[in-house]
NUNU-901194 format. One record per residue (C-alpha): residue in three letters; x, y, z. Coordinates in steps of 0.02 Angstrom, whole numbers, plus 50000, padded with zeros to 5 digits. Last residue first. Layout:
BEGIN
+--------+-------+-------+-------+
| residu |    c1 |    c2 |    c3 |
+--------+-------+-------+-------+
|    Ala |     X |     Y |     Z |
...
+--------+-------+-------+-------+
***
This chain:
BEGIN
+--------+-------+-------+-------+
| residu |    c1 |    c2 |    c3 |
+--------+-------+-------+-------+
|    Unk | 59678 | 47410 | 58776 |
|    Unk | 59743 | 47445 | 58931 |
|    Unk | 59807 | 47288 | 58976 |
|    Unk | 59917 | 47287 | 58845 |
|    Unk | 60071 | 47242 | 58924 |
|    Unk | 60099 | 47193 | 59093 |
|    Unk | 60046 | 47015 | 59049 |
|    Unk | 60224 | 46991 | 58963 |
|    Unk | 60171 | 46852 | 58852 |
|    Unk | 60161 | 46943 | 58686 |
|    Unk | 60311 | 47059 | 58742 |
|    Unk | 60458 | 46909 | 58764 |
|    Unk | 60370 | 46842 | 58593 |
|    Unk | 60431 | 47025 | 58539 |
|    Unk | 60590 | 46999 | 58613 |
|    Unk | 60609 | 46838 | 58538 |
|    Unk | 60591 | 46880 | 58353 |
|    Unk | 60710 | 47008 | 58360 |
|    Unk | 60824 | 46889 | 58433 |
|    Unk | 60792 | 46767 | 58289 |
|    Unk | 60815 | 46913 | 58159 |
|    Unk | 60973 | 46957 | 58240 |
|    Unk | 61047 | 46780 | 58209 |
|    Unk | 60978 | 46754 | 58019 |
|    Unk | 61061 | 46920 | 58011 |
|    Unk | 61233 | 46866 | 58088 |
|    Unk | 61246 | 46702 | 57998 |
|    Unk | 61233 | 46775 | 57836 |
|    Unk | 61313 | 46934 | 57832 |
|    Unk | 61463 | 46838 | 57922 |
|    Unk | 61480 | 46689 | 57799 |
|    Unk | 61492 | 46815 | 57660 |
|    Unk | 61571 | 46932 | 57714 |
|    Unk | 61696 | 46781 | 57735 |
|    Unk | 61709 | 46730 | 57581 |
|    Unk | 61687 | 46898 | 57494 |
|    Unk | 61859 | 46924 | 57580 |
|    Unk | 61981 | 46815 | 57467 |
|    Unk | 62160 | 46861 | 57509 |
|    Unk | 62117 | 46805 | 57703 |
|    Unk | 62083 | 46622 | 57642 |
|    Unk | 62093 | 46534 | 57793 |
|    Unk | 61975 | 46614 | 57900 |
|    Unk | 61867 | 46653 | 57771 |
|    Unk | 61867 | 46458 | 57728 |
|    Unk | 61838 | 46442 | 57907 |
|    Unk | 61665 | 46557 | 57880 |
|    Unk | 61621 | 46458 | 57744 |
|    Unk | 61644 | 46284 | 57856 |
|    Unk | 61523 | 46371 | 57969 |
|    Unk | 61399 | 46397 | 57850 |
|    Unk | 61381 | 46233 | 57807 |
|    Unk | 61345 | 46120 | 57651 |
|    Unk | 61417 | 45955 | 57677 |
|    Unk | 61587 | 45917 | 57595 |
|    Unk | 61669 | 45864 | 57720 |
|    Unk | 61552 | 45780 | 57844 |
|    Unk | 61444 | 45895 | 57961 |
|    Unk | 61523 | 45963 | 58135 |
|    Unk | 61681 | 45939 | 58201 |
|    Unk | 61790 | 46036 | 58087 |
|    Unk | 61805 | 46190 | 58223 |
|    Unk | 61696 | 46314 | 58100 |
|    Unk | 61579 | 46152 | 58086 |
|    Unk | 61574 | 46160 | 58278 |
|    Unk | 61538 | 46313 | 58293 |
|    Unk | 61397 | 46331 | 58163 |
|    Unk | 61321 | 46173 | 58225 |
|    Unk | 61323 | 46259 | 58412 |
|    Unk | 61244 | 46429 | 58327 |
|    Unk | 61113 | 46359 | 58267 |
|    Unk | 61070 | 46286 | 58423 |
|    Unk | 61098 | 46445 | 58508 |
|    Unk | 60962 | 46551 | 58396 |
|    Unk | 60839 | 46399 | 58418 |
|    Unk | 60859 | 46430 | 58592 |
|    Unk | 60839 | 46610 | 58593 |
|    Unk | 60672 | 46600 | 58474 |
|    Unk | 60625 | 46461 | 58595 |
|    Unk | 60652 | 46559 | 58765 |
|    Unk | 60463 | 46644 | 58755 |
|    Unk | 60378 | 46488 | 58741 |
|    Unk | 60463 | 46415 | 58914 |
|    Unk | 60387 | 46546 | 59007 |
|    Unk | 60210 | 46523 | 58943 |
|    Unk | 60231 | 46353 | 58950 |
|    Unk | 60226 | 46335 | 59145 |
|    Unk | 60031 | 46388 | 59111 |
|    Unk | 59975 | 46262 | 58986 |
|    Unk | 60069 | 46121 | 59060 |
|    Unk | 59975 | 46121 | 59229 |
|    Unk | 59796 | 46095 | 59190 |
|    Unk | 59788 | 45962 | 59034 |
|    Unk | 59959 | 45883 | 59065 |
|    Unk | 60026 | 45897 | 59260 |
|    Unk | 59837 | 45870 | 59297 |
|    Unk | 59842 | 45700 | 59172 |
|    Unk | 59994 | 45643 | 59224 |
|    Unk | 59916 | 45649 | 59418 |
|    Unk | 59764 | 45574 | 59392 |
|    Unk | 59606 | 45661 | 59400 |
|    Unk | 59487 | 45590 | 59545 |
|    Unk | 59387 | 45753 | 59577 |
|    Unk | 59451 | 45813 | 59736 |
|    Unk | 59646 | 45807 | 59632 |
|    Unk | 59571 | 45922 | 59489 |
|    Unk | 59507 | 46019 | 59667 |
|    Unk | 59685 | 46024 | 59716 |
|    Unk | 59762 | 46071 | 59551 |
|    Unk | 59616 | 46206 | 59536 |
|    Unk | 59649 | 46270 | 59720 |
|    Unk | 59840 | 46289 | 59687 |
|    Unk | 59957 | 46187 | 59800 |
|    Unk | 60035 | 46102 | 59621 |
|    Unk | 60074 | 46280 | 59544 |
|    Unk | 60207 | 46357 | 59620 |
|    Unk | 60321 | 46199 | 59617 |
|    Unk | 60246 | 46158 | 59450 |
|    Unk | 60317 | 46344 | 59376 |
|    Unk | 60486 | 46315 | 59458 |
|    Unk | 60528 | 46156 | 59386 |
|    Unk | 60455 | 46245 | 59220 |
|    Unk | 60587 | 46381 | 59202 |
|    Unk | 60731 | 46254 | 59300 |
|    Unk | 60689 | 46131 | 59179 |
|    Unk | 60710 | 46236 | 59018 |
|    Unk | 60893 | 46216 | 58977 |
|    Unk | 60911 | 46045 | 59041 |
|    Unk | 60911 | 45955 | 58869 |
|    Unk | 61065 | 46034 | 58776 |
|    Unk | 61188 | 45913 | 58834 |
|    Unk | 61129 | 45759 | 58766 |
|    Unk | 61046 | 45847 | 58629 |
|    Unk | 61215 | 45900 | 58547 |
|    Unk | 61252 | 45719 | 58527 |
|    Unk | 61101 | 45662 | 58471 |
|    Unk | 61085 | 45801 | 58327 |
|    Unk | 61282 | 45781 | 58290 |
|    Unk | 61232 | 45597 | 58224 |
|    Unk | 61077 | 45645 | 58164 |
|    Unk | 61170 | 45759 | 58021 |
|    Unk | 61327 | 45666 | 58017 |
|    Unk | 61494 | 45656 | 58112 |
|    Unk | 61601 | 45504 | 58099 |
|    Unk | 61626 | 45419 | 58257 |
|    Unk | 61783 | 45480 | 58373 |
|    Unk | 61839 | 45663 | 58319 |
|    Unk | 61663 | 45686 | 58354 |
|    Unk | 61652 | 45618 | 58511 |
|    Unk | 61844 | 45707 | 58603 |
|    Unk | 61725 | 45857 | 58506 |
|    Unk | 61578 | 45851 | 58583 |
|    Unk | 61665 | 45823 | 58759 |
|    Unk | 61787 | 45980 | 58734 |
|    Unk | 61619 | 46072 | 58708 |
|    Unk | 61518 | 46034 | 58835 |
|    Unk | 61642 | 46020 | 58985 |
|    Unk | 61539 | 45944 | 59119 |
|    Unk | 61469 | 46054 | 59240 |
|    Unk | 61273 | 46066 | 59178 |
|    Unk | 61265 | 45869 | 59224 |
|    Unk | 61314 | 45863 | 59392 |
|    Unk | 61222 | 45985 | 59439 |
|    Unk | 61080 | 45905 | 59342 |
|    Unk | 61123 | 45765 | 59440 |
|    Unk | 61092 | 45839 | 59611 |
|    Unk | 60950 | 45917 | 59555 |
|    Unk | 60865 | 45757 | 59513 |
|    Unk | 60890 | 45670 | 59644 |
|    Unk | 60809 | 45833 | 59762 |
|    Unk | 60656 | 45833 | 59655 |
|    Unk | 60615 | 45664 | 59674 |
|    Unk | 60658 | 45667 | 59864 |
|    Unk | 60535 | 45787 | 59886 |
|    Unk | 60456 | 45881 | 59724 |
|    Unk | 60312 | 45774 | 59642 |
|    Unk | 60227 | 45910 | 59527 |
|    Unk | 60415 | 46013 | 59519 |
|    Unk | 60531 | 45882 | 59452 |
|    Unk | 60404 | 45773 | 59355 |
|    Unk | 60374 | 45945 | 59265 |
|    Unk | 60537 | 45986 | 59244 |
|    Unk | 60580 | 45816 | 59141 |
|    Unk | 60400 | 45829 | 59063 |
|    Unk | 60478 | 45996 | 58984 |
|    Unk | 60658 | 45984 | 58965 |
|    Unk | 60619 | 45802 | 58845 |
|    Unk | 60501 | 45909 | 58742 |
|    Unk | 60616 | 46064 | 58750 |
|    Unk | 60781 | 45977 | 58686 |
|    Unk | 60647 | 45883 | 58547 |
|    Unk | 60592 | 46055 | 58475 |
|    Unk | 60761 | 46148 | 58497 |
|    Unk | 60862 | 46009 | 58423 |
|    Unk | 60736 | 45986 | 58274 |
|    Unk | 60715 | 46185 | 58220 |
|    Unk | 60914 | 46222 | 58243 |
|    Unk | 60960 | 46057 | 58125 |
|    Unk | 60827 | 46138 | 58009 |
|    Unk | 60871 | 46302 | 58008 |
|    Unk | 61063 | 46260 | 58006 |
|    Unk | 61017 | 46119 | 57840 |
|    Unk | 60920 | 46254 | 57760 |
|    Unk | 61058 | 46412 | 57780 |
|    Unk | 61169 | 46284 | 57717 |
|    Unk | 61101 | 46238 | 57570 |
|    Unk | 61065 | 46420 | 57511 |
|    Unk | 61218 | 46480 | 57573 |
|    Unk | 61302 | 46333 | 57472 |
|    Unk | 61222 | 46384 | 57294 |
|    Unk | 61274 | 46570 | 57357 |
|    Unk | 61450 | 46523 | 57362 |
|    Unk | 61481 | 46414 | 57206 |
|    Unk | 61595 | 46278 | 57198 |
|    Unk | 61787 | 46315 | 57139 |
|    Unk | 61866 | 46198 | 57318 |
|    Unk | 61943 | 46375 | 57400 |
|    Unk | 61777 | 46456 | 57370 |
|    Unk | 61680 | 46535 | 57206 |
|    Unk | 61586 | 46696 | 57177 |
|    Unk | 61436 | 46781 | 57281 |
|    Unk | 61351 | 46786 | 57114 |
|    Unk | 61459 | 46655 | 57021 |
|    Unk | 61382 | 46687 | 56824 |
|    Unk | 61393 | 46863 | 56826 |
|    Unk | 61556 | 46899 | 56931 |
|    Unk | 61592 | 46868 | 57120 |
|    Unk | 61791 | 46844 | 57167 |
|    Unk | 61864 | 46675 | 57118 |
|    Unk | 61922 | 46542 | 57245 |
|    Unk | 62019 | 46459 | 57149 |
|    Unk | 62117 | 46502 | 56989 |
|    Unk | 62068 | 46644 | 56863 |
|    Unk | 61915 | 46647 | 56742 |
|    Unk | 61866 | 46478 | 56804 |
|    Unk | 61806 | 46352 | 56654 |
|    Unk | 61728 | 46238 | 56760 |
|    Unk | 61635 | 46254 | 56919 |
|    Unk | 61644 | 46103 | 57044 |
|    Unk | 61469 | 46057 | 57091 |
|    Unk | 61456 | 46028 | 57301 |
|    Unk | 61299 | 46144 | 57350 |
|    Unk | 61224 | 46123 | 57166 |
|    Unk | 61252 | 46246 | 57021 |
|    Unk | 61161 | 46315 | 56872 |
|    Unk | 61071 | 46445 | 56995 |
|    Unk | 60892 | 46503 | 56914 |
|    Unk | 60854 | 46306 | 56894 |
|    Unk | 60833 | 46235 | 56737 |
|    Unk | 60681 | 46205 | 56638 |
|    Unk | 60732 | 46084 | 56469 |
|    Unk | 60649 | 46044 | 56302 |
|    Unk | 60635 | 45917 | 56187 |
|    Unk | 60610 | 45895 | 55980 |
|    Unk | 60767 | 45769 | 55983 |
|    Unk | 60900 | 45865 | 55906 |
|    Unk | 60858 | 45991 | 56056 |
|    Unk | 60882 | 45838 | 56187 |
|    Unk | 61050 | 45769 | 56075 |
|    Unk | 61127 | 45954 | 56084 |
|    Unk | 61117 | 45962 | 56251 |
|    Unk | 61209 | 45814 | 56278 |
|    Unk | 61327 | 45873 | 56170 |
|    Unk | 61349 | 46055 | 56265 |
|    Unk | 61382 | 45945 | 56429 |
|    Unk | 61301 | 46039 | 56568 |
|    Unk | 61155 | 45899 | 56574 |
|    Unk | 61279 | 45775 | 56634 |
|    Unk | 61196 | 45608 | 56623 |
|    Unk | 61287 | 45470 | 56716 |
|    Unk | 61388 | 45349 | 56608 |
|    Unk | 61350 | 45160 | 56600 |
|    Unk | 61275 | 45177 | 56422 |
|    Unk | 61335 | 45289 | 56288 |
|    Unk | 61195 | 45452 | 56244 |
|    Unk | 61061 | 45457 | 56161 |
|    Unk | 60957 | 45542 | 56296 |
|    Unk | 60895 | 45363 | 56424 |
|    Unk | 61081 | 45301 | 56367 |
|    Unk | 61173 | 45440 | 56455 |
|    Unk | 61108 | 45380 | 56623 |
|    Unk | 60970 | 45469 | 56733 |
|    Unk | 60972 | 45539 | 56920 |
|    Unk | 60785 | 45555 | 56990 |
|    Unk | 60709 | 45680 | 57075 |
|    Unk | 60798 | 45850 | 57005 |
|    Unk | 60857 | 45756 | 56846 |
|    Unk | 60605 | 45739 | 56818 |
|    Unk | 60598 | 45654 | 56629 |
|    Unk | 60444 | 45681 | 56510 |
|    Unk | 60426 | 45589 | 56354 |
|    Unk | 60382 | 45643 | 56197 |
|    Unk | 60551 | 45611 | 56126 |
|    Unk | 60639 | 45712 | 56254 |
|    Unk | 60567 | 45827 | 56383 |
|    Unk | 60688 | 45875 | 56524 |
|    Unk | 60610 | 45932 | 56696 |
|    Unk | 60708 | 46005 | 56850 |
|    Unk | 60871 | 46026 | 56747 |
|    Unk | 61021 | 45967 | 56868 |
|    Unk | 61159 | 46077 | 56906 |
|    Unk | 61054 | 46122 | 57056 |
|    Unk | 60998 | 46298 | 57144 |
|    Unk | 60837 | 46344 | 57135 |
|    Unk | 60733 | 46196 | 57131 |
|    Unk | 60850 | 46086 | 57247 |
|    Unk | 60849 | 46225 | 57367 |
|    Unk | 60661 | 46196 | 57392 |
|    Unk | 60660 | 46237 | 57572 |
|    Unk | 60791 | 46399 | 57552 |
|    Unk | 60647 | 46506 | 57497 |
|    Unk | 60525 | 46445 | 57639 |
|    Unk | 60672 | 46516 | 57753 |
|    Unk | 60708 | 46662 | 57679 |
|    Unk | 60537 | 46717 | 57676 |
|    Unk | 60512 | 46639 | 57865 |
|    Unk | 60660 | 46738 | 57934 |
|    Unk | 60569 | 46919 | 57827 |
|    Unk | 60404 | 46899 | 57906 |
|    Unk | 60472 | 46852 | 58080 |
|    Unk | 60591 | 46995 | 58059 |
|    Unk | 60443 | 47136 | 58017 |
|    Unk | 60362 | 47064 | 58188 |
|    Unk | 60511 | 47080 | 58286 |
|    Unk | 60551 | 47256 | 58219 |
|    Unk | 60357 | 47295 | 58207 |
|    Unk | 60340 | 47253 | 58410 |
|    Unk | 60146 | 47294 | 58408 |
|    Unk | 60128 | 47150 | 58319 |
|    Unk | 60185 | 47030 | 58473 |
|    Unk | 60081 | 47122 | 58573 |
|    Unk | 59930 | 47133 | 58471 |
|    Unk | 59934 | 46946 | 58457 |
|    Unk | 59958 | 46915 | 58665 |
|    Unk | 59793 | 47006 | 58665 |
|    Unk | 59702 | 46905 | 58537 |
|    Unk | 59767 | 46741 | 58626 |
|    Unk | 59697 | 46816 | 58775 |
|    Unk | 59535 | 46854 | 58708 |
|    Unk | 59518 | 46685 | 58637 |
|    Unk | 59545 | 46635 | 58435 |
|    Unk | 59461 | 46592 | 58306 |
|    Unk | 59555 | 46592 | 58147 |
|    Unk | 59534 | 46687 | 57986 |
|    Unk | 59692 | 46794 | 57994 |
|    Unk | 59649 | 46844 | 58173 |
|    Unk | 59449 | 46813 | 58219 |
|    Unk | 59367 | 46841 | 58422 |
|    Unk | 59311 | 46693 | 58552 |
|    Unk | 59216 | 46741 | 58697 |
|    Unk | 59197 | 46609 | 58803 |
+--------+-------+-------+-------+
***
C-alpha cells in the first residue's frame, strides 16, 4: 500500500485524504491549534499560577514549594508553622541567607485569599488581580486557569470511557442482533427516559461530590450515546462478504467485531467526540452552576458563573465565566465540523 508523509509520519492515502479535509476547514483547523494552546497552557497551572515559589535556594541548598510544602524551621523560621513565602520576613531570612527564589507569573493559587484589598470583596481588575477578585477575595484568572484544566480534563475522561463502554456495547448489539439485540433495546429505552438531571442531583445532594465521584455518576447516564451510531454500523456490516469470508476462515467472532468491524463503525462515532466532549463539559459546568458539582472550594467555572449570578454589581465576574466557557465551547464545535468534513467521503474526491 501506498503509504505518503504528514508532519513526519507515514500515513495511507486515505488517512492523507481525510488530513486535507480537516485542514481545508481553517476555522476548525485554526481552533484545534488555538484549544490545544490553551489547553497545554492550563496543564502546568501549578507553574503559572501558585502562591508558592517553584524553586527557593537557601544556604546552598535547593528547595522545590511547588512539589513539596515546607515548615518555617527548614528557612529560619519557628517550627510547627507552614512556610508562607508571601511573608516579607520570610523573605527577608532567604535573601539574608545568600538564596534566591523563581515565582510563578500569577502570585496566587485557585483558593489563596488576597490580602490587602484596595476596597472590599469582590474587587474589579487592577494590576496585580488581572481579571480581579470574587465574592471569597481569590483571584479570577488563577481560578480560570484551574478550572479551565479540571473541565478539560473531567470532559476528556467521561467522553473517552462513555465511548469505550458505547462502543463494544453497540457492537455486541448489532454483530449478534436477535433476541440480544431486542433485550437490549428495550432497556436502553428504558434507560434514555429517566430523568437525568433531577437523578444526579437527588445523588449529589446525597454523597459528597468529588472529581471521580461526579465522573461515575455522570457516566451512568452518558454511556448510550454512541450505540445506536455503531448498533447500526454492525447490523450493516455482519452479512458483508469480508465478515463472512473472516467467518470461512475460522476467525472468532470478538476478534471480526475487533480487527474487521470496529475500524469502519468508528468512522461515525469519531466525528461525534468533539460534540461529546463539548456536552460533557458542559454537564460539570451545570451542575457546579446548580451547587452539585465539585466540593466548595474547587476550582470551577461554573461556580464563577453563579458568582455572576449572584453578584450582579460585579460584572467582570460573569464576563468572565461567559467569555470563557463560550469560546472553549465554539472552538470544540469548530473542531467537529471539520472532523464532520475529514470523514465525509464526498469530499475531496477530486483531488
Amino acid at each position: 500500500m501506498n503509504t505518503r508523509r504528514i508532519l513526519g509520519f507515514k500515513v495511507t492515502p486515505l488517512t492523507a485524504r481525510r488530513w486535507r479535509n480537516f485542514a481545508a476547514n481553517r476555522r476548525g483547523f485554526w481552533s484545534l491549534i488555538f484549544f490545544l494552546v490553551f489547553f497545554f497552557i492550563s496543564l502546568p497551572a501549578e507553574f503559572i499560577a501558585n502562591d508558592r515559589p517553584i524553586v527557593v535556594s537557601y544556604q546552598d541548598e535547593i528547595y522545590w514549594p511547588v512539589f513539596h510544602e515546607y515548615g518555617e524551621e527548614v528557612f529560619g523560621g519557628i517550627a510547627g508553622l507552614r512556610a508562607d513565602f508571601s511573608d516579607p520576613a520570610l523573605i527577608a531570612r532567604i535573601m539574608e541567607g545568600g538564596g534566591w527564589m523563581v515565582s510563578p507569573p500569577i502570585p496566587f493559587s485557585y483558593d489563596t485569599v488576597v490580602q490587602n484589598l484596595p476596597g472590599p470583596a469582590p474587587t474589579p481588575p487592577d494590576g496585580i488581580n488581572w481579571l480581579g477578585t470574587d465574592d471569597q477575595a481569590r483571584d479570577v484568572l488563577a481560578r480560570v486557569i484551574y478550572g479551565f484544566r479540571i473541565s478539560v480534563l473531567f470532559g476528556l475522561a467521561l467522553t473517552i470511557v462513555s465511548t469505550v463502554i458505547g462502543v463494544l456495547a453497540g457492537a455486541v448489539q448489532g454483530y449478534f442482533g436477535g433476541l440480544t439485540d431486542l433485550i437490549a433495546q428495550r432497556f436502553l429505552e428504558i434507560w434514555s427516559s429517566l430523568p437525568t438531571l433531577f437523578i444526579l442531583i437527588i445523588v449529589a445532594a446525597v454523597i459528597v461530590p468529588g472529581f471521580w465521584t461526579l465522573l461515575g455518576l455522570l457516566l451512568i447516564f452518558s454511556w448510550t450515546w454512541p450505540i445506536s451510531v455503531v448498533r447500526a454500523e454492525f447490523l450493516r456490516a455482519r452479512n458483508l462478504e469480508y465478515v463472512r469470508a473472516a467467518k470461512a476462515l475460522g476467525s472468532g467472532d470478538w476478534q471480526i467485531m475487533i480487527r474487521h468491524m470496529l475500524p469502519n463503525a468508528m468512522v461515525a462515532t469519531l466525528t461525534f467526540l468533539p460534540f461529546t466532549l463539548s456536552g460533557s463539559v458542559t454537564a460539570l459546568t451545570s451542575l457546579d452552576f446548580l451547587g452539585f458539582g465539585l466540593p466548595p472550594g474547587s476550582p470551577s467555572l461554573g461556580e464563577l458563573l453563579s458568582q455572576g449570578k449572584e453578584n450582579l454589581q460585579a460584572p467582570w465576574l460573569g464576563f468572565t465565566g461567559f467569555f470563557v466557557i463560550g469560546t472553549m465551547l465554539t472552538l470544540l464545535i469548530f473542531v467537529g465540523e471539520a472532523v464532520r468534513d475529514a470523514f465525509d467521503p464526498r469530499k475531496g474526491q477530486h483531488r
